[in-house]
C-alpha positions as CSV (number, residue, x, y, z in Angstrom):
1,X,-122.6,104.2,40.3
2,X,-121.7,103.4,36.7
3,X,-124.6,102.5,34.5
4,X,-123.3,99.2,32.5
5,X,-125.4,100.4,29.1
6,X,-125.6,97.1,26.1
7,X,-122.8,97.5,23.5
8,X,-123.8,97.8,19.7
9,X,-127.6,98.8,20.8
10,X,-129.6,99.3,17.5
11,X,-132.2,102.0,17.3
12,X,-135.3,102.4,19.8
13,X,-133.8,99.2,22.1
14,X,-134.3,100.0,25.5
15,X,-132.1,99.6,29.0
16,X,-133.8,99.7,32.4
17,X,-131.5,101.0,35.3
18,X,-133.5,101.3,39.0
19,X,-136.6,102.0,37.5
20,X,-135.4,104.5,35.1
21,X,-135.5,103.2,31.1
22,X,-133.4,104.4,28.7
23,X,-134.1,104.3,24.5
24,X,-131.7,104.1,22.0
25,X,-132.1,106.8,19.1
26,X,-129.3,105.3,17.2
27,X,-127.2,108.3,18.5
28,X,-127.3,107.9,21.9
29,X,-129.2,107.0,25.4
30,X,-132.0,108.9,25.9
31,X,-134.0,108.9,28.8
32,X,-137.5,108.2,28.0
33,X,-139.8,110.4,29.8
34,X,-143.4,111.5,30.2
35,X,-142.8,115.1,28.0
36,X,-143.9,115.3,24.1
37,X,-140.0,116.0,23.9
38,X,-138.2,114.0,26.7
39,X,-134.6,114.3,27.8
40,X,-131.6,113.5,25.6
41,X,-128.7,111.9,27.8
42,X,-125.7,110.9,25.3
43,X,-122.4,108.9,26.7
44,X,-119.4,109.6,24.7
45,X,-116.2,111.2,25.4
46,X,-116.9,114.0,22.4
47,X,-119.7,116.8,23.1
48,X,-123.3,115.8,21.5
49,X,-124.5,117.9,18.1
50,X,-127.1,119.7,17.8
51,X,-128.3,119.6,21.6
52,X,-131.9,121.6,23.1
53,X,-131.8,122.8,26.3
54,X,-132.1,120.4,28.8
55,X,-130.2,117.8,27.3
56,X,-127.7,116.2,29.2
57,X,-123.8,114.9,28.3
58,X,-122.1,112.5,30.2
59,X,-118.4,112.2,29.5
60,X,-117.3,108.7,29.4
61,X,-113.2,109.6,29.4
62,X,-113.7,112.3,32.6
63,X,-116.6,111.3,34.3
64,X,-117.8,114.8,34.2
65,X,-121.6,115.4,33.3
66,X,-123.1,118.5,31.6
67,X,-126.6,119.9,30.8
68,X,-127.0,121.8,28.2
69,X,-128.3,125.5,29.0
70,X,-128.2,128.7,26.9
71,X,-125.9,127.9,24.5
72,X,-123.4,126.4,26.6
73,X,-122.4,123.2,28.3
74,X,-122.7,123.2,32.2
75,X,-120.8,120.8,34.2
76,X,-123.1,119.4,36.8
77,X,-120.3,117.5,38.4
78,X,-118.2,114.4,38.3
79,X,-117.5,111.1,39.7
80,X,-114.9,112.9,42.0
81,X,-116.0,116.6,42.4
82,X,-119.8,117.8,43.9
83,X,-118.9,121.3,42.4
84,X,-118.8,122.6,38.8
85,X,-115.9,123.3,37.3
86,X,-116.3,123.9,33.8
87,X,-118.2,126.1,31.4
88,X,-118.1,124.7,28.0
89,X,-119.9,125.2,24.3
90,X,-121.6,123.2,22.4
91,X,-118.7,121.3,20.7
92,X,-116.5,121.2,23.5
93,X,-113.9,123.5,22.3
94,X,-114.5,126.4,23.9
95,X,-114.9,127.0,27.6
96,X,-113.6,128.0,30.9
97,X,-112.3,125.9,33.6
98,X,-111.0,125.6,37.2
99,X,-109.3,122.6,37.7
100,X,-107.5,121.1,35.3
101,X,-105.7,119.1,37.6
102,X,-106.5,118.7,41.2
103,X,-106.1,121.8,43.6
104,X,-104.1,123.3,41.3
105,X,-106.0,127.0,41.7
106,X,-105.7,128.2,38.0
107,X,-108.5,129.4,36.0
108,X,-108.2,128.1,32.1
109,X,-109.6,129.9,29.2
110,X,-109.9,128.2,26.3
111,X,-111.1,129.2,22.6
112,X,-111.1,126.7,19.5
113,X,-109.5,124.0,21.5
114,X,-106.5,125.9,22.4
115,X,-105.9,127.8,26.1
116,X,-106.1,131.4,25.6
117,X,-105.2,132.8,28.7
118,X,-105.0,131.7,32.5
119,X,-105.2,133.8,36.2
120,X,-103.0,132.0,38.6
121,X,-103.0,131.4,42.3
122,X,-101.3,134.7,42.8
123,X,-103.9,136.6,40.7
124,X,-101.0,137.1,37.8
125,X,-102.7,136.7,34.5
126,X,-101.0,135.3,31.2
127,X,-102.2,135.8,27.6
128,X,-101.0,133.8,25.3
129,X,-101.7,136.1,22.0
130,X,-102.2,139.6,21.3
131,X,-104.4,141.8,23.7
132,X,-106.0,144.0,21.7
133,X,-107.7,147.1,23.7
134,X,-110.6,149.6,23.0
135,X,-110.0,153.0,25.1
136,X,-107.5,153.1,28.2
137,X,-105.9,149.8,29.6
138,X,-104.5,150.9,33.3
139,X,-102.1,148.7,35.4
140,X,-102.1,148.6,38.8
141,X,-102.8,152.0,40.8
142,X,-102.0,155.1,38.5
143,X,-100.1,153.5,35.9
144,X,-101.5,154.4,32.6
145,X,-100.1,152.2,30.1
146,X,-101.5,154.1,26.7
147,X,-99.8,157.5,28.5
148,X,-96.6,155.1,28.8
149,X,-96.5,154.2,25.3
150,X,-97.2,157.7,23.9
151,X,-94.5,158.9,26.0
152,X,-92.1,156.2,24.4
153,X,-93.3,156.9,21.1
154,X,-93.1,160.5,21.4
155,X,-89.1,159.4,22.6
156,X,-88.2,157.8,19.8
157,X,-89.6,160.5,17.5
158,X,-87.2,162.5,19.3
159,X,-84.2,160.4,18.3
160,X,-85.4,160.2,14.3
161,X,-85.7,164.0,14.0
162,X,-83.1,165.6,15.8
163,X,-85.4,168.7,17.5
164,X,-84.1,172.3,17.0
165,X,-83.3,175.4,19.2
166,X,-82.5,178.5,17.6
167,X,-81.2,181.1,19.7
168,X,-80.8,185.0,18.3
169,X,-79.3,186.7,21.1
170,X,-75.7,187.0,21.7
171,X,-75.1,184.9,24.2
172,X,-76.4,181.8,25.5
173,X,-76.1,178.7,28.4
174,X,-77.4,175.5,27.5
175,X,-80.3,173.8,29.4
176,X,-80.9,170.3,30.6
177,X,-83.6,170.4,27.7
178,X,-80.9,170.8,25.1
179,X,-79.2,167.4,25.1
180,X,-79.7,165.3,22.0
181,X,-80.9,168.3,20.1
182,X,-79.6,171.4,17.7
183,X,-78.9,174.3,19.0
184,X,-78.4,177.2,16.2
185,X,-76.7,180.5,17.4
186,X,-78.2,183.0,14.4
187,X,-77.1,186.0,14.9
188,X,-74.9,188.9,13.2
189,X,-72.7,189.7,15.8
190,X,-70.3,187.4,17.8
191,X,-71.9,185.3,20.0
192,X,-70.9,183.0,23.0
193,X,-72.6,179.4,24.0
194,X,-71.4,178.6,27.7
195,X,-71.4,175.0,28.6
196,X,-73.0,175.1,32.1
197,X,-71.3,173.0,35.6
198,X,-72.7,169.8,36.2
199,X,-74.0,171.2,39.4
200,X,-76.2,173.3,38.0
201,X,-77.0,171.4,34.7
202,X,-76.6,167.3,35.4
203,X,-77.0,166.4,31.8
204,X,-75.9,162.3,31.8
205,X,-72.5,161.6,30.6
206,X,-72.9,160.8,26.7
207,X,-75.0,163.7,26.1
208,X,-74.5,164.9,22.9
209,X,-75.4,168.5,21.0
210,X,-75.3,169.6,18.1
211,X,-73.9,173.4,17.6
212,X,-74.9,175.2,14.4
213,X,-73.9,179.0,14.0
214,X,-76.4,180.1,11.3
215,X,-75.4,183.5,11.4
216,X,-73.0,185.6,10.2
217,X,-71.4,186.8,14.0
218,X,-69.0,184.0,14.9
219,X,-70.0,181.2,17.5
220,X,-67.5,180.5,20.6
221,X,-68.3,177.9,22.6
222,X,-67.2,178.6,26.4
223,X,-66.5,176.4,29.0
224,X,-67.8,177.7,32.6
225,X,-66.0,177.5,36.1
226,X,-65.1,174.3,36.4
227,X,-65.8,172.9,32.9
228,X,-63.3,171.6,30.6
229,X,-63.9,171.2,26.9
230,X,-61.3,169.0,24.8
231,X,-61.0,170.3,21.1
232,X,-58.0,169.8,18.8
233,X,-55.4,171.9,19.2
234,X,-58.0,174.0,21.6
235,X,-60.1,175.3,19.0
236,X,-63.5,176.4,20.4
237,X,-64.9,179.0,17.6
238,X,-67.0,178.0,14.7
239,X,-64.9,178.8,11.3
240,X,-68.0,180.0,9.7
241,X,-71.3,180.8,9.0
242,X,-73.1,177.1,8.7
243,X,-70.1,175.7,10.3
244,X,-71.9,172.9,12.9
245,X,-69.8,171.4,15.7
246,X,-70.9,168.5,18.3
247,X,-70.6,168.5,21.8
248,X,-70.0,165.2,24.1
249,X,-69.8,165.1,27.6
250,X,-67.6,162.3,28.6
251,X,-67.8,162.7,32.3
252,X,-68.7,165.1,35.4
253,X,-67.4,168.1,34.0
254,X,-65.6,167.2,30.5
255,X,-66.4,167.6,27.7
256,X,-65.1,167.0,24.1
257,X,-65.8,169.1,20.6
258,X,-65.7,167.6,17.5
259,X,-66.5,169.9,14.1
260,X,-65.1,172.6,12.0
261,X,-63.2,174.6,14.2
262,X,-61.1,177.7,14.2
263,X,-59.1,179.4,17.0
């Protein structure tokens, strides 16, 4: 039941409801009790200042009513609901809550008035802001998020410097490991780079490497059984020393050379 408390009370004026009396500090309702200190009730729909523990909050706009413990606000209840649904601080702008609206099954999190982050039904959670994270943050079983990120860091450093592969022998097939990278042929004597079947080497159409011959033999680049390599007019030798030439594989087993070449 509603307590019915006199409007525009003036300080120590007292209200008597079922045997209980209330006094007016000029802030709010207190209930006057036996205790040197007695308990402070206030009725207003904005959180009381400056509360002790034990005092108690009833809010006028929800219904809801809140003792004061530790620091916090605890929601005793509310017209409507037996259960608590709310922790809250001492100004009301902070707190966690779990029903907003009715049955709605979504745990609130709230900092300086504004809703932080929620868990829903389904257990999904959303942040609303940056998540900032001390150590390892895994997702879900095995998933190592940090590992992922490295791994995408240490891809893009890839793409900015363009990683090298110097080979000194005189001939030479390329690997899977070779796309998007330089592959330098440094030697004195003519040497031969074979461009490998897809069936042995299933690098992804687009693939693209970068031929340097830094030494003084003569680089050829040879197709192998089955692959074709488009040049113009059919060049496939380097015409000199620190001549470079790129290689782009446009489907299956074609590919196409573009660079200083000689026949």
């Amino acid at each position: 039941m509603a307590i019915d408390f006199p409007n525009s009370p003036t300080t120590n004026d007292t209200h008597t409801v079922n045997g209980r009396t209330y006094v007016w500090t000029g802030d709010y309702w207190k209930i006057s009790g036996t205790s040197s200190q007695g308990i402070n009730l206030e009725i207003s729909d904005t959180a009381p200042v400056n509360p002790i523990q034990g005092d108690m909050w009833f809010e006028s706009d929800t219904g809801r009513t809140y003792t004061y413990y530790d620091g916090f606000w605890v929601e005793l209840g509310n017209t409507a609901q037996a259960l608590t649904n709310y922790i809250i601080d001492a100004d009301s702008d902070t707190k966690i809550q779990v029903e907003e609206s009715a049955d709605e099954d979504i745990i609130r999190f709230d900092t300086a008035g504004v809703e932080r982050a929620t868990i829903d039904a389904s257990g999904t959670v959303h942040v609303a802001g940056d998540v900032d994270v001390t150590g390892n943050l895994s997702v879900g079983s095995n998933t190592d998020v940090e590992a992922s990120i490295d791994a995408v860091e240490a891809d893009i450093t890839n793409i900015n410097e363009l990683q090298q592969n110097e080979q000194t022998g005189t001939t030479y097939t390329l690997a899977l490991t070779d796309g998007g990278k330089v592959v330098e042929m440094n030697n004195a004597s003519a040497n031969t780079l074979t461009v490998p079947p897809n069936s042995s080497v299933a690098f992804p159409v687009g693939t693209q490497i970068l031929v340097v011959q830094a030494g003084a033999g003569q680089t050829t680049l040879a197709p192998d059984t089955g692959v074709t390599i488009n040049s113009k007019d059919g060049n496939l030798k380097l015409s000199a020393q620190w001549c470079a030439a790129t290689l782009i594989k446009r489907a299956t087993d074609v590919w196409v050379v573009v660079g200083d070449l000689s026949a």
